[in-house]
C-alpha positions in Angstrom: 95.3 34.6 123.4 96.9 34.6 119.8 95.6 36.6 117.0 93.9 34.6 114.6 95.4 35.5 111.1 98.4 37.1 112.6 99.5 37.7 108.7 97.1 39.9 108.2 98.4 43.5 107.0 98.3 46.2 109.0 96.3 49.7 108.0 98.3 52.7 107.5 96.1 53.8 111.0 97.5 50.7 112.9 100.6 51.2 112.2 100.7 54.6 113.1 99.2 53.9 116.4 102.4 51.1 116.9 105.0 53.7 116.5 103.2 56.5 118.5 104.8 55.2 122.0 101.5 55.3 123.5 99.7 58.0 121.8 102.5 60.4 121.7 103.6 61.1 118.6 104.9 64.3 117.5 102.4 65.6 119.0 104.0 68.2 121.8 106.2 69.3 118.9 103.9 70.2 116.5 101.6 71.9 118.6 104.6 74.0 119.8 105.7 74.8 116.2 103.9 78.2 115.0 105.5 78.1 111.8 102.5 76.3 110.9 98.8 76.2 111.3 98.2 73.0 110.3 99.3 69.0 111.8 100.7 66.2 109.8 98.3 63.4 109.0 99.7 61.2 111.1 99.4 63.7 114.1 95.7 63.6 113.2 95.2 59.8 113.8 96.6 60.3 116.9 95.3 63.8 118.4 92.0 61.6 118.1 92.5 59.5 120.7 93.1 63.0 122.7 89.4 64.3 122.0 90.2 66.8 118.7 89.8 66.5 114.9 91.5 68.7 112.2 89.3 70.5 110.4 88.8 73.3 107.9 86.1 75.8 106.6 84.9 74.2 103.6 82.9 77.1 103.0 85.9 79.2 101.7 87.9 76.5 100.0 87.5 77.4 96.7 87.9 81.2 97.4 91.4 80.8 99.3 92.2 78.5 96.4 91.7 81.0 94.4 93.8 83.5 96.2 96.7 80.8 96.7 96.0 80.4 100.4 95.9 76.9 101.6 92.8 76.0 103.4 91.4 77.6 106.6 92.4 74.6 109.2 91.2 74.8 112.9 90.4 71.7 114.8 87.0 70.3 117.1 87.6 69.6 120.6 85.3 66.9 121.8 84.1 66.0 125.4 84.1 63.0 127.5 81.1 63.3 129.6 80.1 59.8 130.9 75.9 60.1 131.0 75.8 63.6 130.4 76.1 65.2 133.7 77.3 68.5 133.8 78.0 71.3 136.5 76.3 74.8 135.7 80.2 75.8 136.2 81.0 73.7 133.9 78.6 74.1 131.2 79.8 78.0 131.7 83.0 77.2 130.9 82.4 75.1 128.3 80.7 78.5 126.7 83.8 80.9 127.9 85.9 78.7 126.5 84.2 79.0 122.8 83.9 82.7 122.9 87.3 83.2 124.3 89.1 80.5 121.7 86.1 78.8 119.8 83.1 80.1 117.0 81.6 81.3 119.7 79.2 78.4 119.6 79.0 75.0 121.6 77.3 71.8 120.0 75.9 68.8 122.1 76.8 65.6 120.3 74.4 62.5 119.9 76.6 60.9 122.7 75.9 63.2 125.2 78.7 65.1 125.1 80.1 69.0 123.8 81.4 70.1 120.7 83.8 73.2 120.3 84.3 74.2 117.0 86.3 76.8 115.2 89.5 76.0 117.3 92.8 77.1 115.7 96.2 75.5 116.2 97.3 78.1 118.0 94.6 78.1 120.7 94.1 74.1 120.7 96.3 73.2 124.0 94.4 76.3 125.8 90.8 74.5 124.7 91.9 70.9 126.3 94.0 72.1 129.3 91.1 74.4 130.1 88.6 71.8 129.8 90.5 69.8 132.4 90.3 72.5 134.4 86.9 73.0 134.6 86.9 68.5 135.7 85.6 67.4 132.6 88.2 65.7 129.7 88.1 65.2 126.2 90.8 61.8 126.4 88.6 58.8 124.6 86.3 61.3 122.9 87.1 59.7 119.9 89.8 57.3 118.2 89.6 53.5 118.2 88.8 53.4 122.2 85.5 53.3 124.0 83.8 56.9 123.1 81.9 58.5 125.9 79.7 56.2 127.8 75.6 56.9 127.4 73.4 56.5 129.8 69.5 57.5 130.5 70.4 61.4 131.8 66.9 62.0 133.3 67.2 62.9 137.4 64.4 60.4 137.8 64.5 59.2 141.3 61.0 57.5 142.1 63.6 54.4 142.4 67.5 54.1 142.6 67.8 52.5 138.8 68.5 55.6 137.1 71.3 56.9 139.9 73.1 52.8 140.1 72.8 53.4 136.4 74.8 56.8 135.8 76.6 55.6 138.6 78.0 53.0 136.7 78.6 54.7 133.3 81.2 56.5 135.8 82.6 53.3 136.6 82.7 52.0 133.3 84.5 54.8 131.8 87.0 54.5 134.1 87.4 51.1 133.4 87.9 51.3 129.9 90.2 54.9 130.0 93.7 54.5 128.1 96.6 54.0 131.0 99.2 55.9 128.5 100.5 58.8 130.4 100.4 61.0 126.9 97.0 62.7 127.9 98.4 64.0 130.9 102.0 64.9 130.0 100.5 66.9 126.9 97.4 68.0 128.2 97.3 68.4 131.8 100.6 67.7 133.9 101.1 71.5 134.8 98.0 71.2 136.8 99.2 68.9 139.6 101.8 72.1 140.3 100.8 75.1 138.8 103.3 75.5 137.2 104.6 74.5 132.9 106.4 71.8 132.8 108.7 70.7 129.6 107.4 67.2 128.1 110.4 64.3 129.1 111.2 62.1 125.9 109.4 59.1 126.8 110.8 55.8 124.8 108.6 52.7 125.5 104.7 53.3 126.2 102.9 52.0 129.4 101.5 48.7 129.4 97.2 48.9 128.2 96.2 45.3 129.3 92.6 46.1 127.8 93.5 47.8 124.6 96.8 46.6 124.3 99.8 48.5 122.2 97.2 49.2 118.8 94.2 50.5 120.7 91.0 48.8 118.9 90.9 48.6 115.2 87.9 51.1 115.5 85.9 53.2 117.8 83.9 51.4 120.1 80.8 52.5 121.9 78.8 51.6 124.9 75.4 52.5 126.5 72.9 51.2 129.4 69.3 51.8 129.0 66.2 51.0 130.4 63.6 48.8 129.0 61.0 51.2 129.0 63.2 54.2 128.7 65.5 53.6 125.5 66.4 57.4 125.0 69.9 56.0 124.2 69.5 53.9 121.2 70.7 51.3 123.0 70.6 48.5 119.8 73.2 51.2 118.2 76.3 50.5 120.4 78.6 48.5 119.6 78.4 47.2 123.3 74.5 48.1 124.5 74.0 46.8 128.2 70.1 46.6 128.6 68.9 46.7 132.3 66.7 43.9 133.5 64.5 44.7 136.4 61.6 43.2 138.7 59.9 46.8 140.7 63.0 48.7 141.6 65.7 46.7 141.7 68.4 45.8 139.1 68.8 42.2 138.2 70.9 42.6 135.8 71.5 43.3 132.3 71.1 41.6 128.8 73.8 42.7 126.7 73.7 43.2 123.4 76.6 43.8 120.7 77.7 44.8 117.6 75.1 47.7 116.8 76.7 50.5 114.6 75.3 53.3 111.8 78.2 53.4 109.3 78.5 52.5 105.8 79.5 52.8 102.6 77.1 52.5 100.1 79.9 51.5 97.3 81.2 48.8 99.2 78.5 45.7 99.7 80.2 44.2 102.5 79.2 48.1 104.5 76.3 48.7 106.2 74.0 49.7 109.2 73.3 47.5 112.3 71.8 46.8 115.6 73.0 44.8 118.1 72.3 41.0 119.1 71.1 39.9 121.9 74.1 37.6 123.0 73.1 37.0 127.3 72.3 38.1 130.7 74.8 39.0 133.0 74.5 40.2 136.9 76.0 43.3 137.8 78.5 40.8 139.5 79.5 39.8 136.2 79.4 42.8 134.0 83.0 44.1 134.2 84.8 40.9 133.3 82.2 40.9 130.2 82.8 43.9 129.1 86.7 43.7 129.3 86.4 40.0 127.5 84.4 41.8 124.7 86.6 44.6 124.3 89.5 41.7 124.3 87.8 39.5 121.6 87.9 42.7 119.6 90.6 44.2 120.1 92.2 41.0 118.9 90.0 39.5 116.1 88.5 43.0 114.4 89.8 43.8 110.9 92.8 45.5 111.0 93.5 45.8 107.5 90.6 47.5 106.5 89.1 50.3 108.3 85.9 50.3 106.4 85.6 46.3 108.3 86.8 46.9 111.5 83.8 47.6 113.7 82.7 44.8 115.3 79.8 44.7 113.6 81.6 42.9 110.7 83.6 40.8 113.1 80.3 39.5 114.1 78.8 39.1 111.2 81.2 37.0 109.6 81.6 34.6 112.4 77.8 34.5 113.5 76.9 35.1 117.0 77.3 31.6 118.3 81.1 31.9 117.6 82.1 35.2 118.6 79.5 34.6 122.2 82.1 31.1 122.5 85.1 33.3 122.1 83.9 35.9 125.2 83.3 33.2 126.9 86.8 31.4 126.1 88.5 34.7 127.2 85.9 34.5 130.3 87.4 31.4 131.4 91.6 32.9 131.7 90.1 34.7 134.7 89.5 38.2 136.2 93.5 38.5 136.1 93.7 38.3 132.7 90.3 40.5 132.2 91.6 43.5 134.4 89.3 43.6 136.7 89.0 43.9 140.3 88.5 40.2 142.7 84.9 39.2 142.5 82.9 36.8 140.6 84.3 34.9 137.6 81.2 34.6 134.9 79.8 31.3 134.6 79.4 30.5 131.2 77.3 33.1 129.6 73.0 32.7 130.2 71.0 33.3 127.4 69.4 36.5 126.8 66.2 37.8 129.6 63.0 38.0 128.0 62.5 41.6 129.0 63.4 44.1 125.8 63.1 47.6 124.9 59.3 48.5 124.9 59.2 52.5 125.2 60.8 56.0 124.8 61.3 59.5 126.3 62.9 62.4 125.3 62.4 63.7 128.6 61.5 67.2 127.5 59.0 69.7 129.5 58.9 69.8 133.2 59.0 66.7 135.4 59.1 66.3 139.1 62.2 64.5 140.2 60.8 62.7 143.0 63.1 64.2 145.6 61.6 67.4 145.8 63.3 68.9 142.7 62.5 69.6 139.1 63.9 69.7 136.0 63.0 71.1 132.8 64.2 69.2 129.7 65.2 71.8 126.8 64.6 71.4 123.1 68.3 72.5 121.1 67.6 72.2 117.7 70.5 70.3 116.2 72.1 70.7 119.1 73.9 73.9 118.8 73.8 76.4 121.7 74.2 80.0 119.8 72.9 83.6 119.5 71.2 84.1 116.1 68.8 86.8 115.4 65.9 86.9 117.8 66.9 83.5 119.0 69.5 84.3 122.0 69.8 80.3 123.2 73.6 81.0 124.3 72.5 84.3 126.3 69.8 82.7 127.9 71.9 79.7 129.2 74.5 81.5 130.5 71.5 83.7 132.5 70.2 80.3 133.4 73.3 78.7 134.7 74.6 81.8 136.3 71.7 82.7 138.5 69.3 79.7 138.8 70.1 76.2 137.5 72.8 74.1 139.5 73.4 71.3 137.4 72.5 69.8 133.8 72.7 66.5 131.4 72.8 66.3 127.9 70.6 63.8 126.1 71.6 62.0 123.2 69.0 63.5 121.2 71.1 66.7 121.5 68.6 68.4 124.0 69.4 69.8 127.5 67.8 68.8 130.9 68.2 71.5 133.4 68.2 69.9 136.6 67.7 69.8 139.9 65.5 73.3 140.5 63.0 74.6 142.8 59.3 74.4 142.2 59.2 78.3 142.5 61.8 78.5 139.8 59.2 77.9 137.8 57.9 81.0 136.5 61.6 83.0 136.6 63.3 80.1 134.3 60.4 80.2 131.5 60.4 84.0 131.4 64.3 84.1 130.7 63.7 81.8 128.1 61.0 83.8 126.7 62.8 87.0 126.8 65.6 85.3 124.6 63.1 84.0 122.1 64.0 80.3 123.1 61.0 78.3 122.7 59.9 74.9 124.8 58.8 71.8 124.0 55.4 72.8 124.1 56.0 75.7 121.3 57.2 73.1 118.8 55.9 70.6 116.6 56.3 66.7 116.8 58.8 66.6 113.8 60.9 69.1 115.2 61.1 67.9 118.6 61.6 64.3 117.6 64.4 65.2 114.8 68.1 66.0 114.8 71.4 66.2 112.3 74.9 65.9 112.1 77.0 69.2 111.5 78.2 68.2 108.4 79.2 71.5 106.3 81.5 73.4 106.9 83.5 71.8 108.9 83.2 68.5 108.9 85.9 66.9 106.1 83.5 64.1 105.5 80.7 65.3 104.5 79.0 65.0 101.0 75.9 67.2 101.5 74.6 69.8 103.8 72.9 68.4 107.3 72.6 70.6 110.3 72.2 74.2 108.3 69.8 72.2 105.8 67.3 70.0 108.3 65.7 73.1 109.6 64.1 74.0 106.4 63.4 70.8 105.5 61.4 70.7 109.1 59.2 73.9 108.1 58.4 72.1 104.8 57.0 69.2 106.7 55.1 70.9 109.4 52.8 72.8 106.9 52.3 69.3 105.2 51.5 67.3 108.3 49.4 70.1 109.3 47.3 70.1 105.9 46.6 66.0 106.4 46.0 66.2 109.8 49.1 64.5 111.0 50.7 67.3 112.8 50.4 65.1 116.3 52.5 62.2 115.2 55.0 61.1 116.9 58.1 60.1 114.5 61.9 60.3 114.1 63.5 62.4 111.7 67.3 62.6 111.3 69.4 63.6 108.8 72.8 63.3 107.9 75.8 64.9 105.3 77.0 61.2 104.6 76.2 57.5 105.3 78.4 57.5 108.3 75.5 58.0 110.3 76.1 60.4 113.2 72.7 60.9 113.7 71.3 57.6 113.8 69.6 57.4 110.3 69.4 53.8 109.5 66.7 53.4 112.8 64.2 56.4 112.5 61.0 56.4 111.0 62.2 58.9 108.6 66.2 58.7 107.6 67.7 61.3 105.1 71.4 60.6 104.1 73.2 62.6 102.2 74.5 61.0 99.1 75.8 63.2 96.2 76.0 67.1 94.9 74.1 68.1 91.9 76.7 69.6 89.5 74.7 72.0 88.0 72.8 73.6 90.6 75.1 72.6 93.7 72.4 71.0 95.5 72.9 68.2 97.9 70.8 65.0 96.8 69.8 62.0 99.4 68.4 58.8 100.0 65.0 58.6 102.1 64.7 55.8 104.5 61.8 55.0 106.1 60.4 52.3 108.4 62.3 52.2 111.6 61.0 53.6 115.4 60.4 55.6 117.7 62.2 53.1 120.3 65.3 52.2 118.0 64.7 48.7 117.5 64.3 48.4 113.3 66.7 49.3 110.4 64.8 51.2 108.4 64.4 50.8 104.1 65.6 52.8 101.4 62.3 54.5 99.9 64.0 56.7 96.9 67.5 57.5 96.4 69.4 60.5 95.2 66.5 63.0 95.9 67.1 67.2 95.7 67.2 69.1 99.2 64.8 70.9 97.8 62.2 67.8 96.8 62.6 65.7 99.8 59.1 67.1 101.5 57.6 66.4 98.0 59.1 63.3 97.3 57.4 61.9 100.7 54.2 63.1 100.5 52.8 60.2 98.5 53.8 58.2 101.5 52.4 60.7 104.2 48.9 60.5 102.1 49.3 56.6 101.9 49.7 56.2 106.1 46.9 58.8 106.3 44.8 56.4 104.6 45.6 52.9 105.6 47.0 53.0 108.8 45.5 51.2 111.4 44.3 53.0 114.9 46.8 54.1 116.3 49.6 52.6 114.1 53.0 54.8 113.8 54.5 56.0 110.7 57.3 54.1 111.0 55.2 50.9 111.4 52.9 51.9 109.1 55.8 51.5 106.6 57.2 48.2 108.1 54.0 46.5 107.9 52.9 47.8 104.2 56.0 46.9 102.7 59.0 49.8 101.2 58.0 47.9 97.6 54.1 48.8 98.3 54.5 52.9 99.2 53.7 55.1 96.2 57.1 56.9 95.0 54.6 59.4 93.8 51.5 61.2 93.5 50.6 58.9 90.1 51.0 56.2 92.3 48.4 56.6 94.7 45.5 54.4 93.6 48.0 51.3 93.1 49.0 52.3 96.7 45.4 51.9 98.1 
């Protein structure tokens, strides 16, 4: 296949990548140099692609300025943890590994996966060769490859659909890892002797038949879900593979494509999406699809500009009809030329199965695994796993982990299931979490357990506003308002975020609060409210009011909250509430009430 408007010009990114011999770089030779604390920002695009971003304490930029000190870099070191599963050995090292060269704190990301912040350039080959030690990776974590792999994490085995399908988030993150060598060499190679070995000068990089010599032109994201179990946001990947079944077995999948949250509100060609439904494959047929999708990307997405290179945009500018002709044109080379194993060659692609999302679970609170185990699903607010006054989350983990639970997943709502325990656990694991102050599902309310954020400030270099050290608040505002109408039992999303990138999912939830701008008087973050999406992830939500104070965004709302109080019909949601009355028809405040009703 030939690249259609092979004169298109290439992105500083891309053609950083093409010179990188496979990823390399300079990157062994500025890790060794300690004359330095800091990587070039070419270094950056690539140490990416090998799980780890630079980063510095924004917090005490303007005071080292001040002093003539450059800024405080250290770098976040990113898991690849296909579905979430984790070993209570490895979830232990995770936590040695941020006390020993970390904060001290570990995050769990919207994907499933572990955060370690607070890592300086010093200490950063330690963090990733230590992580390979432990059998987990970080390769893929980010960069324009497929990101870690989501999948439904719950231990659910009154059937086998669950296990085929973590089983094959495995498989397909194998399938789509990088074949460059650079991981290893930089990362890992010592491992296979025990002993260090010096990195050889390498001069030509391996052959990537998937991704080819430029990678993708942007990350790329898949997930598997469950009709009735969509605690993956499956309509927000870029690839979202949608299980079809009849009673307990798998018939197959409709895939959907071209989901993403980013934007830029400046630019009008930017914003939020969720997938198409573009056909039903068998599980016969699902590796050649997804290589042929990756393919079509890899070689049509915009390469030029970055803010247009997720395949969102490629979509949208050809319509689905074209870009579902062009799979199946890349289909019809053969298996060979999709790099996949012998099997079936697709037919020409079936339309979509009727069969669509219809429900969600968090999984939180004890369950009965069906094979004579429990598990207990763990609210984290935010995600972040740390001691903090009488809240001892981190110490009671490692207690947990040490002495009682064998195994855990991570759920992309940032929450831990604790898995695989004995009914007569029971009473042992909620006293250590009592003892350390960590409270269950059962001890919080609806908004908090169906809410999350991005970290945003500090560290995050893309950031416009405060998220993860700002949501809590906001949260404690709400409860006392739901409480006072009535509406503390309702069941709807909350996420915020420090900038319209969207880590958290904003652009689906019933309530969406992006940050936007900083007021330059008082220093206070401003944001837009959305509202209208679901609990299942299948709406873009609405902008309700733009560039609203932190401190205003509970009272900015209410009107609303009073308005579904009084016109909702039984047993409506809030986010359908909204969708049905129409963003134009809320009240943007109190004085607007009686037009409202």
């Amino acid at each position: 296949m030939t690249r259609e408007g092979s004169d298109e010009k290439l992105s500083k990114v891309e053609l950083i990548k093409e010179a990188s011999v496979g990823l390399r770089g300079s990157i062994a030779a500025e890790l060794a140099d300690s004359a330095t604390d800091r990587v070039e920002d070419a270094t950056t695009k690539l140490l990416k692609f090998h799980g780890t971003y630079q980063q510095d304490d924004r917090d005490l930029r303007l005071s080292r300025r001040k002093e003539g000190l450059d800024k405080a870099y250290s770098f976040m070191v990113r898991n690849r943890i296909p579905g979430g599963k984790m070993t209570a050995a490895q979830f232990l090292g995770e936590l040695d590994i941020a006390d020993e060269l970390g904060n001290g704190t570990i995050r769990i990301t919207t994907r499933q996966s572990i955060q370690l912040h607070g890592v300086v350039k010093g200490n950063l080959w330690d963090v990733i060769h230590r992580i390979n030690e432990i059998g987990l990776s970080t390769q893929s974590a980010c960069g324009d490859v497929t990101r870690n792999v989501c999948c439904c994490p719950a231990p659910l085995r009154q059937d086998s659909l669950r296990d085929e399908l973590q089983e094959l988030s495995d498989q397909i993150a194998q399938f789509v890892r990088p074949r460059t060598g650079a991981y290893h060499e930089i990362w890992i190679r010592d491992l296979d002797t025990g002993e260090s070995q010096q990195i050889d000068a390498v001069s030509e990089s391996e052959p990537e038949p998937l991704y080819g010599n430029l990678y993708l032109p942007r990350k790329f994201k898949i997930g598997l879900a469950l009709c009735d179990d969509n605690c993956i946001d499956v309509y927000d990947q870029d690839l979202g593979l949608l299980a079809v079944t009849e009673g307990d077995r798998l018939l197959g999948f409709n895939v959907l494509v071209g989901g993403g949250m980013g934007t830029t509100p400046s630019k009008k060609n930017c914003f939020p999406a969720l997938a198409h439904r573009m056909a039903f494959v068998t599980r016969e047929e699902l590796f050649p699809v997804i290589a042929a999708i990756i393919m079509v990307q890899r070689d049509f997405g915009n390469r030029e500009d970055r803010s247009q290179a997720r395949m969102k945009y490629l979509i949208h500018n050809w319509g689905l009809p074209r870009f579902k002709a062009k799979v199946e044109e890349y289909l019809s080379q053969g298996e060979a030329y999709c790099n996949v194993p012998e099997g079936t060659v697709p037919r020409p692609l079936a339309d979509p199965h009727r069969a669509d999302v219809t429900g969600h679970d968090d999984h939180m609170g004890w369950h009965e695994q069906a094979d004579g185990k429990w598990f207990l699903g763990l609210p984290i607010e935010n995600g972040r796993v740390k001691d903090e006054g009488n809240l001892r989350l981190k110490t009671a983990l490692r207690q947990l982990f040490s002495e009682h639970v064998p195994t855990a997943r991570l759920t992309a709502q940032q929450n831990i299931l604790l898995c695989d325990l004995d009914e007569t656990q029971r009473p042992i694991i909620e006293q250590i979490l009592a003892e350390h102050g960590v409270d269950t599902v059962g001890q919080i309310s609806n908004v908090r357990r169906f809410s999350f954020a991005c970290p945003a400030l500090p560290t995050c270099g893309l950031a416009v506003t405060e998220s993860e050290r700002a949501l809590p608040s906001v949260l404690s505002e709400l409860e006392a308002e739901l409480a006072e109408m009535g509406l503390a039992e309702e069941k709807f999303t909350i996420r915020m975020t420090g900038c319209p990138n969207g880590c958290a999912r904003p652009y689906n939830a019933d309530i969406g609060l992006v940050g936007r701008s900083v007021d330059g008087k008082t220093k206070e973050g401003k944001y837009t409210i959305f509202v209208g999406g679901n609990l299942i992830g299948t709406r873009l939500n609405v902008v309700y009011k733009d560039m609203v104070l932190r401190s205003e965004i509970v009272s900015e709302l209410r009107p609303m909250l009073i308005c579904f109080q009084e016109n909702r019909k039984p047993g409506e949601s809030l986010g359908d509430f909204c969708h049905r009355w129409g963003v134009e028809s809320l009240p943007l405040s109190t004085d607007d009430r009686a037009s409202a009703s």
